[in-house]
C-alpha positions in Angstrom: -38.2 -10.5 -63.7 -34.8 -12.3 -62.4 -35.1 -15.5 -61.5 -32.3 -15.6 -59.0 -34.1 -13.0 -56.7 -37.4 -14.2 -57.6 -36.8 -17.4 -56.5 -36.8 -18.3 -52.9 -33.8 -19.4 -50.5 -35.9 -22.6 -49.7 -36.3 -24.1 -53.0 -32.9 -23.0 -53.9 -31.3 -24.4 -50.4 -33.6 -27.9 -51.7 -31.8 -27.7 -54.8 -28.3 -27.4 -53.3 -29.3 -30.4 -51.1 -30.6 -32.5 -54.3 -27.1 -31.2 -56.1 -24.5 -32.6 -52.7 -26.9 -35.8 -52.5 -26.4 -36.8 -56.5 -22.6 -35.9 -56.8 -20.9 -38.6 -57.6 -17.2 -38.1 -57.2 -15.8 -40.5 -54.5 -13.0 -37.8 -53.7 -15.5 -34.8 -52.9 -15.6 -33.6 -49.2 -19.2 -33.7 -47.4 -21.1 -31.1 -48.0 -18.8 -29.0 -50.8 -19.7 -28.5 -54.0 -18.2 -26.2 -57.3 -20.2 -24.0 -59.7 -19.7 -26.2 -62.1 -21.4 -29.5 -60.1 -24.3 -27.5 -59.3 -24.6 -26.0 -62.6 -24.8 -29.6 -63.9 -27.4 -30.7 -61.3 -29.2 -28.1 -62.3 -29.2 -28.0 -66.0 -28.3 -24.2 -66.0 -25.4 -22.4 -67.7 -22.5 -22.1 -64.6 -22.8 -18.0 -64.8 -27.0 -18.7 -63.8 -25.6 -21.2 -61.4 -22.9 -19.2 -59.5 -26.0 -16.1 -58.9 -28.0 -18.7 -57.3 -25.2 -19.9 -55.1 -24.0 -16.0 -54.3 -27.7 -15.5 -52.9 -27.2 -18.6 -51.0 -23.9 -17.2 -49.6 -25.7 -14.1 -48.8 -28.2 -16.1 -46.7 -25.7 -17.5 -45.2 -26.7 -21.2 -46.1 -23.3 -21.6 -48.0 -20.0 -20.1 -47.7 -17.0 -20.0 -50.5 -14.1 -22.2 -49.9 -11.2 -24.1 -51.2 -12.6 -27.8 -51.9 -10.8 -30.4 -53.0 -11.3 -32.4 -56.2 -9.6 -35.3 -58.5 -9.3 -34.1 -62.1 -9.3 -36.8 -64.9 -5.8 -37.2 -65.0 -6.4 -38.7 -61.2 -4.6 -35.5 -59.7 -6.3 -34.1 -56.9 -6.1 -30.0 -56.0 -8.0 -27.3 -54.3 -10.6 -25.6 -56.5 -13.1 -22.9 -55.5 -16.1 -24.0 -54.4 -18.6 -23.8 -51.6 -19.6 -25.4 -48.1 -22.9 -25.9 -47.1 -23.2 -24.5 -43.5 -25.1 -27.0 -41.4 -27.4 -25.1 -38.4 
């Protein structure tokens, strides 16, 4: 059994809410987070995390978009990430 389709948009859509609420990165835009932010929220492997975060695009919960971030060389760019779409 998959996980990703066996688990529910609810719990994931708690998860993603739990993963925006703990990041810590002064820099990061409200409500946008990477693969790699939510993998490490989540304790999974990035490749589990970005299947959970394409069913959440499909529900339409999150959309992908060009966030930005500071790296740690203090340089801030546009990475690919996603926006949580507020109802």
């Amino acid at each position: 059994m998959d996980i990703v389709t066996s688990t529910p948009e609810s719990e994931l859509l708690q998860a993603l809410q739990e993963a925006l609420a703990g990041l810590e990165t002064e820099d990061a835009e409200p409500d946008t987070i990477t693969s790699g932010e939510f993998a490490e929220a989540l304790g999974l492997q990035q490749n589990a995390a970005i299947r959970r975060l394409k069913k959440l695009e499909a529900a339409g919960i999150v959309k992908v978009a060009w966030v930005r971030r500071t790296n740690a060389w203090g340089v801030t760019r546009p990475v690919q990430g996603y926006r949580y779409v507020r109802e």
